[in-house]
C-alpha positions in Angstrom: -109.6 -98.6 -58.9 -107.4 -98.5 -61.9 -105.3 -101.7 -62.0 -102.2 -100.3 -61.5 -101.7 -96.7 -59.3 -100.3 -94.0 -61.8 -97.7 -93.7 -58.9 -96.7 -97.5 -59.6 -97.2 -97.1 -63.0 -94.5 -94.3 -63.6 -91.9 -96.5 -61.5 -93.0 -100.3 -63.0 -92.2 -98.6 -66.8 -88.6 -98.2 -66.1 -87.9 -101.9 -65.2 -90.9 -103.8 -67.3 -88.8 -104.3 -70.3 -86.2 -106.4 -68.3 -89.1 -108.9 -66.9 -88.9 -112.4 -69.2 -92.4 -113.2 -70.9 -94.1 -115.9 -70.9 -98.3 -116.6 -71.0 -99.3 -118.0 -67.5 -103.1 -117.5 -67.7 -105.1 -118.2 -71.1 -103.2 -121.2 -72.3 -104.5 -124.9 -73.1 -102.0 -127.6 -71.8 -102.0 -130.7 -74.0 -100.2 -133.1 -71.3 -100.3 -132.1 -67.9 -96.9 -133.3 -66.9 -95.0 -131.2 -69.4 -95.6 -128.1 -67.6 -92.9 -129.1 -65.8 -89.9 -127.6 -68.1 -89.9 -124.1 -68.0 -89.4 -123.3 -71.5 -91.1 -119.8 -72.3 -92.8 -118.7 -75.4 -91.0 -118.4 -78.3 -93.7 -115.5 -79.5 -91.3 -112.3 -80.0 -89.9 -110.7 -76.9 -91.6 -107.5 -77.6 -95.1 -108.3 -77.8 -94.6 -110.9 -75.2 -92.9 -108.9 -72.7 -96.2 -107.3 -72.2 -98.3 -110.5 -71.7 -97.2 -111.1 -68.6 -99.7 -108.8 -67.1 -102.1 -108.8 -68.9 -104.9 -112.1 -68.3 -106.8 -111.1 -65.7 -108.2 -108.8 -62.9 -109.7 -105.2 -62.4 -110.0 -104.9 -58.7 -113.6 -103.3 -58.2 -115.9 -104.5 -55.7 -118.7 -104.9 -57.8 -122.0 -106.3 -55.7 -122.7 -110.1 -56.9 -125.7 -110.4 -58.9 -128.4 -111.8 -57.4 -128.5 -115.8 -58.0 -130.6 -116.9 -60.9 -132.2 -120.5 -62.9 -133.7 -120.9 -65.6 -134.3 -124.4 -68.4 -131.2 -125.9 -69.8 -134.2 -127.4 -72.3 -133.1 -124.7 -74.9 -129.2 -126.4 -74.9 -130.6 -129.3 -76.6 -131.3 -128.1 -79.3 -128.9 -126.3 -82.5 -129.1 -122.5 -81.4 -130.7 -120.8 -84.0 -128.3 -118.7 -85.6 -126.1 -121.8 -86.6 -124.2 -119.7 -89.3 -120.6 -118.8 -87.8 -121.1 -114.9 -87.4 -117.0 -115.1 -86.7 -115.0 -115.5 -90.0 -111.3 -116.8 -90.0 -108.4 -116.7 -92.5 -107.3 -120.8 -91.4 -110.1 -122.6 -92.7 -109.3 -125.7 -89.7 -110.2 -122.8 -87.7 -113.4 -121.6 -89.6 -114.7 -125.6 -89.6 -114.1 -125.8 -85.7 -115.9 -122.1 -85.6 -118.9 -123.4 -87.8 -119.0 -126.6 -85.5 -118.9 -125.2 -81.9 -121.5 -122.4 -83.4 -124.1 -124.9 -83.6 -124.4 -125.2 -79.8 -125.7 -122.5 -77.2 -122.1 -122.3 -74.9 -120.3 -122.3 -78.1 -122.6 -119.7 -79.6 -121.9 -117.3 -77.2 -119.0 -117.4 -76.9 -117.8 -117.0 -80.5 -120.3 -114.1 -81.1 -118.8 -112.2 -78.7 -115.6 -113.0 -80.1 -116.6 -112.0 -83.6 -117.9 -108.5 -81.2 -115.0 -107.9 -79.9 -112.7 -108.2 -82.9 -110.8 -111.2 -81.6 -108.8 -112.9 -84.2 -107.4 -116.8 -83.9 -104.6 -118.2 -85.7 -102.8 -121.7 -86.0 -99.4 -121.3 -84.5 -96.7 -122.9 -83.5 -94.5 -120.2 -81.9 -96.3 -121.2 -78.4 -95.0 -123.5 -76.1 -94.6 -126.9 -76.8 -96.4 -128.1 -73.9 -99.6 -125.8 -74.6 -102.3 -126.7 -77.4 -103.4 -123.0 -77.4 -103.0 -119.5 -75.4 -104.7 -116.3 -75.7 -102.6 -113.0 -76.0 -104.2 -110.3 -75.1 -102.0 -107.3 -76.5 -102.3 -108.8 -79.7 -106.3 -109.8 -79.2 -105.9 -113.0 -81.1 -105.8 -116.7 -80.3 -102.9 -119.3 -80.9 -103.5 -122.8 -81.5 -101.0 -125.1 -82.3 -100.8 -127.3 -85.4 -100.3 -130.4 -84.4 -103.9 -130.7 -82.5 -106.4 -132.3 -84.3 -109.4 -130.9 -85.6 -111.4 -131.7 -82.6 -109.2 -130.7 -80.2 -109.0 -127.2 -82.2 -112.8 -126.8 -81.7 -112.8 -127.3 -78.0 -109.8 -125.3 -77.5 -110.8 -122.4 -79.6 -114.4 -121.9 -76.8 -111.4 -122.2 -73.8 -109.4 -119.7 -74.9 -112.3 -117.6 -76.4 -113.7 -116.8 -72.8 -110.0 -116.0 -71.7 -110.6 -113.4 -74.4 -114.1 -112.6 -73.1 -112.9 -112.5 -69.4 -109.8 -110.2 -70.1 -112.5 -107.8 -72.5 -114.5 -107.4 -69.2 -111.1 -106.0 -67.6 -109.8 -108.9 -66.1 -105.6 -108.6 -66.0 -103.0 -110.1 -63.6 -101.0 -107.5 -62.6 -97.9 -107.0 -60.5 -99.9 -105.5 -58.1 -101.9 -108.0 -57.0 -100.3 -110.3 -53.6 -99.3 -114.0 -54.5 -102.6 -115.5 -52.9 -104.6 -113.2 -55.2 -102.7 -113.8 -58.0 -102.9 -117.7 -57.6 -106.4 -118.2 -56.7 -107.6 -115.7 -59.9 -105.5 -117.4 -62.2 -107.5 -120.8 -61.1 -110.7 -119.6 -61.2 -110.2 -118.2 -64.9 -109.1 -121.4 -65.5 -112.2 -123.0 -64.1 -114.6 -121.0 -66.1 -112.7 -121.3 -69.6 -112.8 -125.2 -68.8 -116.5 -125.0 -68.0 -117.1 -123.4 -71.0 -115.2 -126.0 -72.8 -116.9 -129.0 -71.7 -119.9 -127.7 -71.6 -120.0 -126.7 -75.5 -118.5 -130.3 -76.5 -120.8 -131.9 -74.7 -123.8 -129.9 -76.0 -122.3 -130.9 -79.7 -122.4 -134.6 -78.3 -125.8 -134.6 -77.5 -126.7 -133.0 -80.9 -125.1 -136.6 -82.5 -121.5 -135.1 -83.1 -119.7 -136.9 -80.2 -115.9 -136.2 -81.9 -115.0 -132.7 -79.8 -116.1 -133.6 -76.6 -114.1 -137.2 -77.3 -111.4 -135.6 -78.1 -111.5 -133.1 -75.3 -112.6 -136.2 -72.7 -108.8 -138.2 -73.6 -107.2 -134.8 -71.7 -109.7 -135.0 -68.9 -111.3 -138.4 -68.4 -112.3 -137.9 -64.8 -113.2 -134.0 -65.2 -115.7 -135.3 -67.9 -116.8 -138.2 -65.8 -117.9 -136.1 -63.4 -119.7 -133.3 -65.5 -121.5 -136.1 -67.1 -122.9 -137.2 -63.5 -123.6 -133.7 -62.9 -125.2 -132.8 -66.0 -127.7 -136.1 -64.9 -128.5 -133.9 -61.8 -128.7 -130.5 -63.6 -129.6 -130.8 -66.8 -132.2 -128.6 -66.1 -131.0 -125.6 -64.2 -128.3 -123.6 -66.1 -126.6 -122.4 -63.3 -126.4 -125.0 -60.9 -124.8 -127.1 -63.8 -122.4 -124.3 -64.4 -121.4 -123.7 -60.5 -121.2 -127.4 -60.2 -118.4 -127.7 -63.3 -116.7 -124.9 -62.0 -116.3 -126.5 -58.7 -114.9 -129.8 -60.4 -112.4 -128.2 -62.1 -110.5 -127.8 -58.4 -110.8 -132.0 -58.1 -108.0 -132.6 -60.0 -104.8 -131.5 -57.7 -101.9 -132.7 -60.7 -103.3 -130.8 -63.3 -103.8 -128.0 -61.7 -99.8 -128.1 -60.4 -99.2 -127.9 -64.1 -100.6 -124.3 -63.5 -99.1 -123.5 -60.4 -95.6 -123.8 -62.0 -96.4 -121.1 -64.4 -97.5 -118.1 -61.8 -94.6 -119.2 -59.3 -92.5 -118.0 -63.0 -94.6 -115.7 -62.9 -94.2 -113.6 -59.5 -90.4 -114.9 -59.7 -90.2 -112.5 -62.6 -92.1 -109.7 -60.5 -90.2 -110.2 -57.7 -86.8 -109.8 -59.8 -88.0 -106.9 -62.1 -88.7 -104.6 -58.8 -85.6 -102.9 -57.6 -85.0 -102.1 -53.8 -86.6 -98.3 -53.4 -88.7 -99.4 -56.4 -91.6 -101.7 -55.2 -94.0 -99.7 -54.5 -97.7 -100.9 -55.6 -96.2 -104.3 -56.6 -97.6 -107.5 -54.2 -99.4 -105.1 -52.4 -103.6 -106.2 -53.4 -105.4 -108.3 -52.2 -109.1 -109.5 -54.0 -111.9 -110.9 -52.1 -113.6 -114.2 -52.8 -116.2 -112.2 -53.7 -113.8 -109.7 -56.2 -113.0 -113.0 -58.0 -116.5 -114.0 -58.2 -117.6 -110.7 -59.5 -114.7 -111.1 -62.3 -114.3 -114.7 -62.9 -117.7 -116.6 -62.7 -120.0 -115.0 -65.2 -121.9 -116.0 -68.1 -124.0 -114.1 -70.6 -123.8 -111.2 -68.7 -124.4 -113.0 -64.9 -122.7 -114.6 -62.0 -123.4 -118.2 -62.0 -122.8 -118.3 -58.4 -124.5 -118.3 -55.4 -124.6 -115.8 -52.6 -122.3 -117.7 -49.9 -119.9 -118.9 -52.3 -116.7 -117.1 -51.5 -117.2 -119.5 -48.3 -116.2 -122.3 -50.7 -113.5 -120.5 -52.8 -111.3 -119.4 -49.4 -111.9 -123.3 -48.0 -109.5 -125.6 -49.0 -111.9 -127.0 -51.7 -110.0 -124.2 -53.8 -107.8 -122.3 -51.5 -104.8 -124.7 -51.9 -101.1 -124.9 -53.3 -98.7 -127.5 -53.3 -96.0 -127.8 -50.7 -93.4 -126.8 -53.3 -95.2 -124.0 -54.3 -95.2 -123.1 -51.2 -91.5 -123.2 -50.4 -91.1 -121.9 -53.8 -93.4 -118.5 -52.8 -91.7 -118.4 -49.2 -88.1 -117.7 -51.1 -89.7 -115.1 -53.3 -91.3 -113.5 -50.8 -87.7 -113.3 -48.0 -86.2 -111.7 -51.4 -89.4 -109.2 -51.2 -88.9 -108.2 -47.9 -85.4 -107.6 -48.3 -86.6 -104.7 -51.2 -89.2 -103.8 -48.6 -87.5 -103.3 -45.1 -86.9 -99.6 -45.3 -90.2 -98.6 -47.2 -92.6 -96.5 -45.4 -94.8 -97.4 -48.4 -94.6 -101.0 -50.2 -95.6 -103.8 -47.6 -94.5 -107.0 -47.1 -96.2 -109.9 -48.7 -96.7 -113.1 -47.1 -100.4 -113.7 -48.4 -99.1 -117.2 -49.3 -99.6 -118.2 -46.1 -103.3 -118.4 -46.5 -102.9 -121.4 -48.4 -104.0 -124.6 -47.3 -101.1 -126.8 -48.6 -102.1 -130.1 -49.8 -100.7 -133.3 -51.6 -101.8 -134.5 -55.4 -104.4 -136.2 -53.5 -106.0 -132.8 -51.7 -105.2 -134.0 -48.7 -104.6 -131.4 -46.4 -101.0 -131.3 -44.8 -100.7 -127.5 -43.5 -103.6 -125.3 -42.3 -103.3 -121.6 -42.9 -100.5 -120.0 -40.8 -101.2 -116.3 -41.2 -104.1 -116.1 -38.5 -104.3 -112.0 -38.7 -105.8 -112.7 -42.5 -107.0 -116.2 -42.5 -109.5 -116.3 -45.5 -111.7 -118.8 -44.0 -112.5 -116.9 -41.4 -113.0 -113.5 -42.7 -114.7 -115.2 -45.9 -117.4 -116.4 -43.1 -118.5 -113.0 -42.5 -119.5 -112.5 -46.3 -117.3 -109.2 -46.6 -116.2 -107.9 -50.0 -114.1 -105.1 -48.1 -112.5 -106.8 -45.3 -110.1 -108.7 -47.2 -108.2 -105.4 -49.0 -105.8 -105.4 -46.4 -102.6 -104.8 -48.8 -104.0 -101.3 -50.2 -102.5 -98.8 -49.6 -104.9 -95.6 -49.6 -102.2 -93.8 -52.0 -102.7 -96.5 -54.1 -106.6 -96.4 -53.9 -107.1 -93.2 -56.2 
């Protein structure tokens, strides 16, 4: 299924150059609690305008690979080719390169970098609150100035696998319903973040401690726990990577940091469709399994286990704040009003398949849309079942 219908396509064109930009998925925040101002990019308008759809997401129901281990042993060591096959104009960014090289995650991840063509720059026109960001349309990576030189290194393997994941065809998309677009937007998030730590903590053990330090005083307790994990799984690859992708979803405030940027996000959507215009937009819903497929891979694998999705439509992931959710109720009663007349465009109140929870995770509302409750249909181990939004028209 192409990401967008050629129906949709025709009709999104004529009102995408009114939507505001603004990266929501492939960006590094430096303090969590910043997030909170809604100050967009400063990147130009033009280039930007398009970046709002373009992170993550190809909606194909590929079968999950089979689960596989094998020796983190090899990890300890310097990967053998420790010469930076990735070359950079900024030479803070060739000396993080040439660091994070030295280390298996790292090595992977810049080589297929330097494959795919993907530039990085030191920029400022991000952000303020964000220490880098990946934009697609442009293929290259922004990092801002004012992080140090070990902060650089460890940000430069995040948003590298945002570049990797969006090469494989993974893009947010106006199509896709609010609980879709949520729950990928975390689980990229997850995997860049595994990535990260994992690299910097791989340099650490190789007697260079200053990147994984560095990344450690953003995310004391995330490291904290992959360094209990690591004890546990040192030797199988996989489980260590399933574990750290699983820890990501511990830490309920940083995560809001995120949440603030897709509810901008679908506000945007919401106000760029037009009343006999909506057709195709909130109208897809992914699987666990869809994300899976597009979000947890490595080296050309899942990472996962069969069974999985069980976990990522519990409310170990599953979640949104409470004012996220009031937040995605009023988008969606503006929806329906676009909606009411159209024998085509549904309705979307995906949102409440939520689990909504305090900082804490504590659970204070249960999903309330019982026809599609995740949990329960996630049980059942179905990639199909949960495509309930598409619209055959929209299937071609």
């Amino acid at each position: 299924m192409s990401e967008l219908s050629e129906a949709f396509q025709k009709k999104w064109d004529s009102v995408k150059l009114k939507m505001l930009a603004m990266t929501v998925a492939g960006a590094s925040f430096l303090t969590p609690m910043n997030s909170f101002s809604h100050e967009n990019s400063k990147e130009d308008n033009t280039s930007v305008k398009t970046e709002l759809v373009t992170q993550k997401q190809a909606i194909t129901n590929d079968s999950i690979s089979i689960f596989q281990t094998d020796s983190l042993a090899q990890n300890q060591t310097i990967a053998k080719d420790s010469t930076s096959t990735i070359h950079f104009e900024d030479a803070r960014l060739q000396k993080a390169a040439d660091k994070m090289i030295k280390t298996p995650t790292g090595a992977k991840v810049l080589n297929e970098l330097s494959k795919l063509g993907i530039d990085a720059k030191i920029d400022d026109s991000i952000a303020e609150d964000l220490g880098g960001a990946y934009f697609q349309g442009k293929k290259a990576i922004l990092i801002r100035s004012s992080c140090s030189d070990a902060l650089i290194a460890s940000i430069l393997i995040h948003e590298g696998t945002h570049a990797i994941q969006a090469a494989r065809g993974c893009k947010l998309t106006p199509g896709l319903d609010a609980q879709s677009y949520f729950n990928l937007n975390k689980a990229m998030e997850a995997d860049a973040m595994k990535n990260q730590v994992m690299a910097a903590y791989e340099l650490k053990l190789q007697g260079d401690a200053s990147v994984y330090n560095a990344f450690k005083t953003e995310h004391r307790s995330y490291c904290n726990d992959y360094e209990t994990l690591y004890d546990s799984c040192k030797n199988n690859t996989d489980s260590l990577q399933r574990g750290t992708f699983f820890n990501y979803y511990k830490d309920k405030n940083y995560i809001k940091t995120y949440e603030n940027r897709y509810l901008e996000a679908l506000q945007t959507f919401e106000k760029a469709s037009k009343k006999g215009n909506v057709a195709g937009c909130f109208q897809i819903h992914l699987s666990e399994n869809d994300i899976i497929n597009k979000a947890c891979c490595f080296d050309g694998k899942t990472y996962m286990q069969p069974g999985d999705s069980t976990i990522l439509a519990s409310s170990q992931c599953n979640f949104i704040q409470k004012s996220t959710y009031k937040y995605l109720q009023s988008i969606a009663k503006d929806f329906d009003k676009k909606v009411a007349n159209d024998f085509i465009a549904k309705q979307d109140h995906s949102f409440e398949n939520f689990y909504v929870v305090d900082l804490k995770g504590n659970v204070k509302q249960e999903p309330t849309n019982l026809a599609t409750k995740t949990e329960t249909i996630a049980k059942n181990d179905s990639i199909s079942t949960l495509s309930l939004y598409v619209n055959k028209q929209f299937a071609r």
